[in-house]
C-alpha positions as CSV (number, residue, x, y, z in Angstrom):
1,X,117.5,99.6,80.8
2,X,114.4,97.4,82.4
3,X,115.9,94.2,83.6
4,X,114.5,91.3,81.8
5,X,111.9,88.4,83.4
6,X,110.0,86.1,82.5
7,X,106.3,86.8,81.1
8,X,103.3,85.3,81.7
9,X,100.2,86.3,81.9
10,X,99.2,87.4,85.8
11,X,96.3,85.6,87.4
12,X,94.4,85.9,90.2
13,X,95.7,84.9,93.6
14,X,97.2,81.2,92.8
15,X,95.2,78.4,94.1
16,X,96.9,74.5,94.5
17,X,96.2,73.0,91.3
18,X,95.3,69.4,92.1
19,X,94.5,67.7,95.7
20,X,97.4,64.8,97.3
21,X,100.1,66.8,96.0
22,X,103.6,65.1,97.6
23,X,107.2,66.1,98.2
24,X,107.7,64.2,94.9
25,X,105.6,66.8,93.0
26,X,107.4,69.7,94.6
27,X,111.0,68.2,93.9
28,X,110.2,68.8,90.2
29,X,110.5,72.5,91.2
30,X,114.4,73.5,91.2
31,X,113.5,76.4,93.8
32,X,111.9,74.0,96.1
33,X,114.2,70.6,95.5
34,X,117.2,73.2,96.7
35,X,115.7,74.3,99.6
36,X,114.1,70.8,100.5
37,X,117.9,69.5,100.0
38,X,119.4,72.3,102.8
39,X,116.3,72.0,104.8
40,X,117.4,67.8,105.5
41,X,120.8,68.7,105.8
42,X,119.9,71.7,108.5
43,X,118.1,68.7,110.5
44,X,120.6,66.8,110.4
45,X,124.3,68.4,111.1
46,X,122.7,72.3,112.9
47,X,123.6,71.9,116.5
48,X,126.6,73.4,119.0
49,X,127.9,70.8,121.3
50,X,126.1,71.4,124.8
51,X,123.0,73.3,123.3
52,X,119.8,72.4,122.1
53,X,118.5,71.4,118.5
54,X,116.2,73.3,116.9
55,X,112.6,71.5,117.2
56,X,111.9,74.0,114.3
57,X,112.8,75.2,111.2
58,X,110.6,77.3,108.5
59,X,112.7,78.6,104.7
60,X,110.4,80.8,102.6
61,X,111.6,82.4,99.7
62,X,110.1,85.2,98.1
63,X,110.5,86.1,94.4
64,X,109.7,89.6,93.5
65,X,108.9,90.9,90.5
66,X,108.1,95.0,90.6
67,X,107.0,97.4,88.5
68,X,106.5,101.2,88.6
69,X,106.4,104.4,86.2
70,X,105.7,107.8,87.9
71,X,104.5,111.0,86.5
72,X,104.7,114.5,87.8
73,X,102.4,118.0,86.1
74,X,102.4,115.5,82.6
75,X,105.8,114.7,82.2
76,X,107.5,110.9,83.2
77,X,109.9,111.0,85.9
78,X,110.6,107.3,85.0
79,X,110.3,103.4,85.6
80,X,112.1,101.0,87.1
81,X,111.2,96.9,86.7
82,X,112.9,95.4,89.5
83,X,113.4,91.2,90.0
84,X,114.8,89.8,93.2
85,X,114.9,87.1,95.6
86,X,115.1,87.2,99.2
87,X,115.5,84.4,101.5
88,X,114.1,84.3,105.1
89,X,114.8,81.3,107.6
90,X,113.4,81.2,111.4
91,X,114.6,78.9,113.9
92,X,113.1,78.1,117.2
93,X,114.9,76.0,120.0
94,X,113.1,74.8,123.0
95,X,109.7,72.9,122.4
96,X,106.3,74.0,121.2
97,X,105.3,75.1,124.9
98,X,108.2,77.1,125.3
99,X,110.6,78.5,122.7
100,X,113.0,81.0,121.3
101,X,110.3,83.3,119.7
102,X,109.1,86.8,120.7
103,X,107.4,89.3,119.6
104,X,109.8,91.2,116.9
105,X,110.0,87.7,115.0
106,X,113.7,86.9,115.0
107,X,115.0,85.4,112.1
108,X,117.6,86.3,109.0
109,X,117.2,87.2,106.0
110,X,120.0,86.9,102.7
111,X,119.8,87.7,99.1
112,X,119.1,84.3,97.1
113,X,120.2,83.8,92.9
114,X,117.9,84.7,90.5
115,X,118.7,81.7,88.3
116,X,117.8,78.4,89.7
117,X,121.2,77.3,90.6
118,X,121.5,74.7,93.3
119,X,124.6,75.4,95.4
120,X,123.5,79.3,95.0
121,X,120.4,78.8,96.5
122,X,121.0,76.6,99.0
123,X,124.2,79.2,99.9
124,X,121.9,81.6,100.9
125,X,119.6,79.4,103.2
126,X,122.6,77.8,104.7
127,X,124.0,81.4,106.3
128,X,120.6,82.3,107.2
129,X,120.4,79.2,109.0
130,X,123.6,79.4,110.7
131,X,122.8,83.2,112.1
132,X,119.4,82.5,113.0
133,X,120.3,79.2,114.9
134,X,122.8,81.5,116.6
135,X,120.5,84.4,117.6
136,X,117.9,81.9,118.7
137,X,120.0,80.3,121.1
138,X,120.7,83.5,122.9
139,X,117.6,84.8,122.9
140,X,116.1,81.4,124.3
141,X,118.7,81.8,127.0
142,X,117.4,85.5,128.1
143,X,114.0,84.2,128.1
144,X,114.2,81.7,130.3
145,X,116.5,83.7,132.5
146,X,113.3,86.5,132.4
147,X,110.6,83.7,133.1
148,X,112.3,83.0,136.2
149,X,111.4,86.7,137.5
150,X,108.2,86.7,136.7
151,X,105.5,85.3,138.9
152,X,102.2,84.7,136.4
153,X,103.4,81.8,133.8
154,X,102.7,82.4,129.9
155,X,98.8,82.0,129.2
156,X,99.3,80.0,126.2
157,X,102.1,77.6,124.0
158,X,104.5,79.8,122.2
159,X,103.8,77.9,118.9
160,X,100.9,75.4,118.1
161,X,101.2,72.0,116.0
162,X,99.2,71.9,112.9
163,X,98.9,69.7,110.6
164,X,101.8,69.5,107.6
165,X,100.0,70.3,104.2
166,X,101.7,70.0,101.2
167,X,100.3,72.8,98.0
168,X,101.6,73.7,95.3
169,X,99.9,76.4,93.2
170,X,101.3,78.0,89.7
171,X,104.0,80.6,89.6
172,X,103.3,84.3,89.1
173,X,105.3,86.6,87.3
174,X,103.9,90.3,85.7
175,X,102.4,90.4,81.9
176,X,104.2,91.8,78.7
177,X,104.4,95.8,77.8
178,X,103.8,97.2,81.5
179,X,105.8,100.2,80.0
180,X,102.1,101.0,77.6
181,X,101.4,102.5,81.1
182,X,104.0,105.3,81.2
183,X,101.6,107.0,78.0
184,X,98.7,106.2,80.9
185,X,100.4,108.1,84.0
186,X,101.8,110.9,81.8
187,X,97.9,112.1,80.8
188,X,96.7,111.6,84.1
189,X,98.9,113.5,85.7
190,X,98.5,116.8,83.0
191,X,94.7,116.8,83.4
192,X,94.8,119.5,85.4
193,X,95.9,121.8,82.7
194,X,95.0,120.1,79.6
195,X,91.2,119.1,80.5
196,X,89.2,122.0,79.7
197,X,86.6,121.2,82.4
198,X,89.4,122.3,85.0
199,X,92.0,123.8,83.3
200,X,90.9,127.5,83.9
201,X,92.7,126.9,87.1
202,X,95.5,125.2,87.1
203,X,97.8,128.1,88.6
204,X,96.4,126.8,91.5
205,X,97.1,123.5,91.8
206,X,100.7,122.4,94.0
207,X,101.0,118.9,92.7
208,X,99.8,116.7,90.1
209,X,101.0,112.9,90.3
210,X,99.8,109.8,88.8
211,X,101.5,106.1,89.7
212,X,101.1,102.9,88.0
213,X,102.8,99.7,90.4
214,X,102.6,96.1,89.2
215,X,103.6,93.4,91.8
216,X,103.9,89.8,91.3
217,X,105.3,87.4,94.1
218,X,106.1,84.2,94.1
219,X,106.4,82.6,97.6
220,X,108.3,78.9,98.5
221,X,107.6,77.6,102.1
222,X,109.0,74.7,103.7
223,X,109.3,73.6,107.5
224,X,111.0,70.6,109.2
225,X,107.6,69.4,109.7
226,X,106.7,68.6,106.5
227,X,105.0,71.5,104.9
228,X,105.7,72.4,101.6
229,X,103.9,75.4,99.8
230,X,104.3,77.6,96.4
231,X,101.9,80.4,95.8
232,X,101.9,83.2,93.9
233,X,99.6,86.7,94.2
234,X,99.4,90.0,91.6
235,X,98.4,92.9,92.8
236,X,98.2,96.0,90.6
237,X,97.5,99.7,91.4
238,X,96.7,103.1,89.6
239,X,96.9,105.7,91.5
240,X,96.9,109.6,91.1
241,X,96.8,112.3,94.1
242,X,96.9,115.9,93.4
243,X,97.0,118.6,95.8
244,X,97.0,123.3,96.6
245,X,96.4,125.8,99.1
246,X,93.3,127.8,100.4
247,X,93.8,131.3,100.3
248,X,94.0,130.9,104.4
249,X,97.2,128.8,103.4
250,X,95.5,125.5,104.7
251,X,96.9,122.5,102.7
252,X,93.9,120.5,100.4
253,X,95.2,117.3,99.2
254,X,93.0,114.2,97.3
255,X,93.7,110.8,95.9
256,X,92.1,108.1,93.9
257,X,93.4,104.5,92.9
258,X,91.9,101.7,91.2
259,X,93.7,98.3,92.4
260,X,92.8,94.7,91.8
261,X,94.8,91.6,91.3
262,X,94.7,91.4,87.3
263,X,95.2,94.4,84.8
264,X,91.9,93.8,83.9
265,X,90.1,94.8,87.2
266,X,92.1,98.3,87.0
267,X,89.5,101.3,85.1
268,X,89.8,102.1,81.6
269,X,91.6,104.8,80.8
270,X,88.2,107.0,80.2
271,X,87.2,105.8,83.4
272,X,90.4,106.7,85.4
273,X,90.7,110.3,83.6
274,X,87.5,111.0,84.9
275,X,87.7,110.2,88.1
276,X,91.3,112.1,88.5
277,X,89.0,115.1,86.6
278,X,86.3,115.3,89.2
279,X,89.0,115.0,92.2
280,X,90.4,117.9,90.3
281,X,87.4,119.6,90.6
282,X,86.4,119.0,94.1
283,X,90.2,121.0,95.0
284,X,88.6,123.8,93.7
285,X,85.9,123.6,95.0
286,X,87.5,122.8,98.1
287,X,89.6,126.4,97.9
288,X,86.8,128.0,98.0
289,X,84.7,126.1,100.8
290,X,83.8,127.3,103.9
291,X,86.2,126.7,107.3
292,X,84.4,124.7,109.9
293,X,84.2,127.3,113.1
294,X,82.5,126.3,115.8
295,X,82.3,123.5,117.5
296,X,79.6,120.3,116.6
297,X,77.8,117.9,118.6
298,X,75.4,115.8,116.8
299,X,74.7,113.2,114.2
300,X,76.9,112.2,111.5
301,X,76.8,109.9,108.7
302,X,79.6,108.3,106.9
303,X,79.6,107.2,103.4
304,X,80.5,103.3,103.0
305,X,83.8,104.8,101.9
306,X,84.8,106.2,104.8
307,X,82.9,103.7,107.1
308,X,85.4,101.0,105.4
309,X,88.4,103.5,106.0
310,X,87.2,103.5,110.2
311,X,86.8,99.3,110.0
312,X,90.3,98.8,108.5
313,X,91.7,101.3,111.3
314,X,89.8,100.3,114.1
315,X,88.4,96.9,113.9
316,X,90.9,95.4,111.8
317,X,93.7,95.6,113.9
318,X,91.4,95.0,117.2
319,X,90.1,91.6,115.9
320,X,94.3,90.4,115.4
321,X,95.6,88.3,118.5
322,X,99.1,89.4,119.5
323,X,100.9,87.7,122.2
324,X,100.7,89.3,125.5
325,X,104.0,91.0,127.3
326,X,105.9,88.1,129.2
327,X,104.1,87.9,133.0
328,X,100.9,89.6,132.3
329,X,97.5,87.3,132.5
330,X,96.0,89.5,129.3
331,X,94.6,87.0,126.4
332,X,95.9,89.0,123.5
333,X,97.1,93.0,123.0
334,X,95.1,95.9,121.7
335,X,91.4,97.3,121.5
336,X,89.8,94.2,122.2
337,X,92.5,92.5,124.5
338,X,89.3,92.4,127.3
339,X,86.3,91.7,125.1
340,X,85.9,88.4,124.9
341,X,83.1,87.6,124.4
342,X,81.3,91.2,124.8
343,X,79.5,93.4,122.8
344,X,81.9,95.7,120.8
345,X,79.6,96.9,118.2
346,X,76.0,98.0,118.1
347,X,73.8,94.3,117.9
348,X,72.6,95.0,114.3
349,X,76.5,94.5,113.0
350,X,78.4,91.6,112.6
351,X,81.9,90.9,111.0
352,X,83.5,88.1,109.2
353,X,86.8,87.5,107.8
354,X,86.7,85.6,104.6
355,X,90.5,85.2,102.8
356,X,88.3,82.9,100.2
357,X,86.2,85.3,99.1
358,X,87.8,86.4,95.5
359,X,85.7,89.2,93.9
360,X,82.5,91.2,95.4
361,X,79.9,92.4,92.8
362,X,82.9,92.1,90.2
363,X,85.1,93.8,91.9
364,X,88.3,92.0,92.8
365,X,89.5,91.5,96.8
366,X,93.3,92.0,96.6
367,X,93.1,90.4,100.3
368,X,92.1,86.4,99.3
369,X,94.4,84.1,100.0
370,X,94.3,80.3,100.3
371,X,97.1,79.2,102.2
372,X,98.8,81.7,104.8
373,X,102.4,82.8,104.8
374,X,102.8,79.6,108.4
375,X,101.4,77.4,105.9
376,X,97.9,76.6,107.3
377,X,94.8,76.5,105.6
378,X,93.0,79.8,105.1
379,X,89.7,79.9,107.1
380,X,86.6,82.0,107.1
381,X,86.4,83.5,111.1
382,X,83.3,84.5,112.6
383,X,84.6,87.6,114.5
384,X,82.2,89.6,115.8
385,X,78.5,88.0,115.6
386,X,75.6,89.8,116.2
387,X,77.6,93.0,118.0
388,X,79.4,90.6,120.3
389,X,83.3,89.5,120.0
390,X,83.3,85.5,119.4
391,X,86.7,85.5,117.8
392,X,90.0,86.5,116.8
393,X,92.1,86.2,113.9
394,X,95.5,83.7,114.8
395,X,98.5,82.7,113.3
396,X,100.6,80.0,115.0
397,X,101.4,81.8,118.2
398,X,98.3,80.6,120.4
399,X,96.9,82.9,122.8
400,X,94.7,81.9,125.4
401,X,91.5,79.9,124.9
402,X,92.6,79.4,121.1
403,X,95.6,77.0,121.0
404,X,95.5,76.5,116.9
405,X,95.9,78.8,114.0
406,X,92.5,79.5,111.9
407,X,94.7,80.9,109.0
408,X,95.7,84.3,109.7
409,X,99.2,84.5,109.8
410,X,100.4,86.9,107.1
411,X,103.5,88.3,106.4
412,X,105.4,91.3,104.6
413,X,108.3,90.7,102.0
414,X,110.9,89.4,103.9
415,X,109.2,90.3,107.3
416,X,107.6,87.9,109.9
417,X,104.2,86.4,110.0
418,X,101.5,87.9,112.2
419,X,97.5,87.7,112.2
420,X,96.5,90.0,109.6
421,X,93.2,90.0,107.8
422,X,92.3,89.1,104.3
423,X,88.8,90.2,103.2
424,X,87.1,92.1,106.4
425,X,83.6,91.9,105.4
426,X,81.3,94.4,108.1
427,X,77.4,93.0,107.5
428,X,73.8,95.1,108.7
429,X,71.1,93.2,109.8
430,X,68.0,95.1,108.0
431,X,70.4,97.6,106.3
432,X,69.1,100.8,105.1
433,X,69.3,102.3,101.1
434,X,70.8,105.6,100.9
435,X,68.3,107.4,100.5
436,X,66.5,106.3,103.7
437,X,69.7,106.7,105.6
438,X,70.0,110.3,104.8
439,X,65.9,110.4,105.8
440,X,66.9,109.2,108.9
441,X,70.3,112.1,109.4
442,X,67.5,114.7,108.3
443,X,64.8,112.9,110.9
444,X,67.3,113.0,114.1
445,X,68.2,116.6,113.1
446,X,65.0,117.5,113.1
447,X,63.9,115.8,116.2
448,X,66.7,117.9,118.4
449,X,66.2,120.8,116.9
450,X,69.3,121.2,115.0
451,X,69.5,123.3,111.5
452,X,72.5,121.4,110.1
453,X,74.6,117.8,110.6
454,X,77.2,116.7,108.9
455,X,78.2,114.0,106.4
456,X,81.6,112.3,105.8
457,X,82.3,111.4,102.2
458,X,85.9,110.5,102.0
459,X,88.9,109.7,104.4
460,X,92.4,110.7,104.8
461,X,95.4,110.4,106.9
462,X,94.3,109.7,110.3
463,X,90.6,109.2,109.5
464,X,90.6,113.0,109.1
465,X,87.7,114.4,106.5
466,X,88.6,115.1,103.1
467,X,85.2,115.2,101.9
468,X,82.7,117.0,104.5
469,X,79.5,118.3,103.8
470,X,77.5,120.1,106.3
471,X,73.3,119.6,105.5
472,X,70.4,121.5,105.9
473,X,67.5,120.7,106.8
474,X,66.4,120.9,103.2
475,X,68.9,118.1,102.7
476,X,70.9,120.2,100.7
477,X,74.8,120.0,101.0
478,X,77.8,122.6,101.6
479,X,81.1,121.2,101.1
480,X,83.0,122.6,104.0
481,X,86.6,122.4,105.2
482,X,89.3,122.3,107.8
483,X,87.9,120.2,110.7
484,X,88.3,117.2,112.4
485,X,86.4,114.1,113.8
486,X,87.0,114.4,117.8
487,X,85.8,111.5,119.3
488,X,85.6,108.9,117.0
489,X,86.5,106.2,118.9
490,X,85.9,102.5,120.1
491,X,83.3,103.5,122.3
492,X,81.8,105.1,119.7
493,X,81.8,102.2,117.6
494,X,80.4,100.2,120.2
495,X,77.8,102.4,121.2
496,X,77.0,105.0,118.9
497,X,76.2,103.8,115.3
498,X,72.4,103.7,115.0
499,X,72.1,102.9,111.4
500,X,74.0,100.9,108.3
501,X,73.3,100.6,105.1
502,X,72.8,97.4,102.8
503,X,75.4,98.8,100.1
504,X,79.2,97.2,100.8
505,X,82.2,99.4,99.9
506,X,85.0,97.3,98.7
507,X,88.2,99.0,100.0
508,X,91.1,97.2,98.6
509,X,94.6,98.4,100.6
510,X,97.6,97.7,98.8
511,X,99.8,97.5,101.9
512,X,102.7,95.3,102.9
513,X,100.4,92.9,103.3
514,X,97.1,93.4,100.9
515,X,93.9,93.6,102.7
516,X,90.2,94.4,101.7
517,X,87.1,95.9,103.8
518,X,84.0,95.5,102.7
519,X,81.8,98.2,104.8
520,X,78.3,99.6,104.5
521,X,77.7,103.5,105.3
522,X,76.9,103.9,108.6
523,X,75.1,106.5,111.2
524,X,76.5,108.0,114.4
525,X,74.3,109.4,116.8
526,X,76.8,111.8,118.4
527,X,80.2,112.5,117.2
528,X,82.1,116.0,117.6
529,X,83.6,118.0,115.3
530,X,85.6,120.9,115.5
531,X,88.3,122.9,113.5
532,X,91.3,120.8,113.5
533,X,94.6,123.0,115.0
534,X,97.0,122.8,111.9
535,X,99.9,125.3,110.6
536,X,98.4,126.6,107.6
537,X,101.5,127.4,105.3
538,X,102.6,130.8,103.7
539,X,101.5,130.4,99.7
540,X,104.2,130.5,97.6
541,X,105.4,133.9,96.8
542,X,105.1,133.9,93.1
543,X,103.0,131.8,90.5
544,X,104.2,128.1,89.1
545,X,105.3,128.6,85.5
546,X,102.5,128.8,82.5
């Protein structure tokens, strides 16, 4: 039986509903007066006779309401509607230069009450308390112990001071009759033998599953500094991946999901079916394409699909700051650990990261946010201006030459916080329309002479082509198969797009942590590919029933 929660309906990512909200306002919450009640008790009775106070103290309570119904070749496997709290408490001892903090983000995690008892509650934060107040003590002790051996001192403050903010938006929870949606999955997921436009072969065809999750949490932050926080977020995702062989054994797998942050932003049933049809159809098609043999050099065009799969893999994580290893002079970790600064991308890109921006042409941006899981302010970044590094995206560990958070630091359930983005947004300066980027694929094949490229319609796993067509110089396409992009990398990022277009991709992600791209198609000059080395499979030795 489907536990039972309360119903309202979801919204959009919760913004504070009215400006000089006070501790007052958020005592009239029972979720937040219990955990304001433990968090000046913690201050005032946590220490072990001979150590240190904590100088720092952060509860955040996350309530989780989650909803999923699966189905497998037109049958429901089931649902499950799941409702739980979990509490999370860090403590840092030391002071904001130095502290107990590294780079797993210690803390403890317990199970809080569902109901909005008191004692319950604060139950829960007051263990947590205790064992995080324990492990940070130890762990400050081996730190300083490791400092000692290392000769270059830490390039930045372990935490910065920012200033307390008090917002308290509205409560989430998920909408009435989610379980309409079984009836939803059920017919996606038998379209490959009851849709007549590609049910002649659905012998063929491995797996058919369609997924419909709902997800509404409500998070409570506090610290001993004075910030005090309730937001709420919905994010909702249908999803449907089917999958077969080639004769040659080589496994062809697609997917498709609609996600937004209301039911509303999802596609209509018509809608959905058809886009699960034509994936459908594009297997087949796939079966029967041509491998990819010999090797490629040469241009290649991405679709703003894939373009925004390469930007959330490569310049997403690249733009983050991470705290350097312990004695090391680096500013940050990863990609751009050394581009400060320098160009990282051709000069006619830049990149923002705007956690404000709600919707795109309609479309909603599961990655807005207004307030970040440290408390601080969400803030539009500048990243990369004009092809050249000016910024990264920071939480409340400082690295060096940016001492204060800009709003970046996002957290799983339960998990730490860390600079993640929101709403990547990649921009072309005098982008291009389709049709005069694939003039310009046709124009540089032309020019060296070559009588096919190659074009990139869809990503997978590991940026590898789903989608790859190889075109003439007619401009006519072959959907091919089996191959792999070999050197797609940051240099070639940095030095090998020569076009973009002016048409932005939203990509929503509905990850730990939700996150949006929004990416024009772009142009490589020279990118290799070649037949990617994979076990191809025997088929199975007799037919799936009829």
């Amino acid at each position: 039986m489907l536990a039972q929660i309360p119903q309202t309906a979801a919204l959009q990512p919760t913004r504070p509903e009215a400006e000089n909200q006070t501790r007052q306002d958020a005592e009239k919450d029972p979720v937040l007066r219990a955990m304001l009640a433990e968090m000046d008790r913690s201050r005032a009775d946590i220490v072990l006779n001979g150590f240190a106070r904590p100088y720092f103290i952060e509860y955040r309570l996350e309530d989780i309401e989650d909803y999923k119904t699966k189905a497998d070749f037109g049958a429901m496997l089931g649902d499950a509607l799941r409702h739980q709290r979990l509490a999370r408490v860090t403590v840092r001892v030391g002071d904001y230069k130095t502290d107990s903090s590294t780079a797993r983000g210690e803390g403890d995690v317990e199970l809080a009450a569902l109901d909005n008892d008191p004692r319950a509650l604060r139950a829960a934060f007051w263990q947590a308390t205790d064992q995080a107040y324990k492990q940070a003590l130890a762990i400050f002790a081996r730190k300083q112990a490791a400092l000692k051996q290392v000769e270059t001192p830490p390039q930045a403050d372990d935490f910065s001071r920012e200033k307390p903010l008090i917002s308290l938006s509205s409560p989430v929870h998920l909408p009435q009759k989610l379980s309409a949606w079984t009836e939803r999955v059920e017919s996606a997921s038998g379209l490959y033998r009851n849709d007549s436009a590609v049910s002649a072969h659905q012998l063929d065809v491995q797996y058919s599953t369609a997924l419909f999750h709902a997800r509404a949490v409500t998070t409570y932050l506090i610290t001993s500094e004075g910030t005090i926080v309730r937001k709420g977020q919905t994010t909702f995702d249908e999803s449907f991946a089917a999958g077969t062989q080639a004769a040659d054994g080589m496994h062809l797998d697609r997917s498709y999901g609609s996600i937004g942050d209301n039911l509303t932003d999802l596609d209509s049933q018509t809608v959905f079916d058809k886009h699960a049809e034509t994936l459908i159809a594009s297997l087949i098609q796939l079966r029967a394409a041509p491998l990819v043999e010999e090797e490629y050099h040469g241009p290649v065009m991405l679709s703003a699909d894939a373009a925004a799969d390469v930007m959330a893999a490569m310049v997403a994580p690249a733009v983050a700051a991470y705290r350097p290893d312990l004695g090391t002079a680096a500013r940050t970790k990863g990609a751009y650990a050394t581009s400060y600064h320098t160009r990282v991308l051709p000069d006619f890109l830049s990149v923002v990261d705007d956690p404000g921006l709600q919707s795109w042409q309609g479309r909603s941006l599961i990655g807005s946010y207004a307030v970040d899981d440290e408390g601080v302010l969400a803030q539009k970044v500048n990243l990369i201006t004009d092809g050249r590094l000016e910024n990264y995206l920071i939480g409340r560990e400082p690295v060096k030459d940016f001492s204060q958070s800009n709003g970046h630091g996002r957290a799983p359930t339960a998990g730490f916080a860390q600079p993640v983005i929101g709403v990547l947004e990649v921009k072309a300066k005098d982008g291009l329309s389709d049709s005069a980027m694939r003039q310009k694929l046709a124009a540089m094949a032309s020019d060296r002479g070559l009588k096919n490229v190659y074009a990139v319609d869809t990503m997978g796993p590991e940026l590898a082509p789903r989608l790859l067509y190889r075109v003439s110089a007619d401009g006519s396409r072959q959907l091919v198969r089996g191959a792999v992009l070999d050197d797609l990398d940051q240099r070639a990022l940095r030095s090998g797009i020569v076009a973009a277009g002016n048409d932005l991709f939203v990509a929503n992600y509905d990850l730990a942590i939700p996150q949006t791209v929004l990416a024009p198609a772009l142009l490589f000059d020279d990118i290799t590919i070649r037949r990617a080395n994979e076990k191809n499979d025997k088929l199975p030795y007799y037919p799936p029933p009829d």
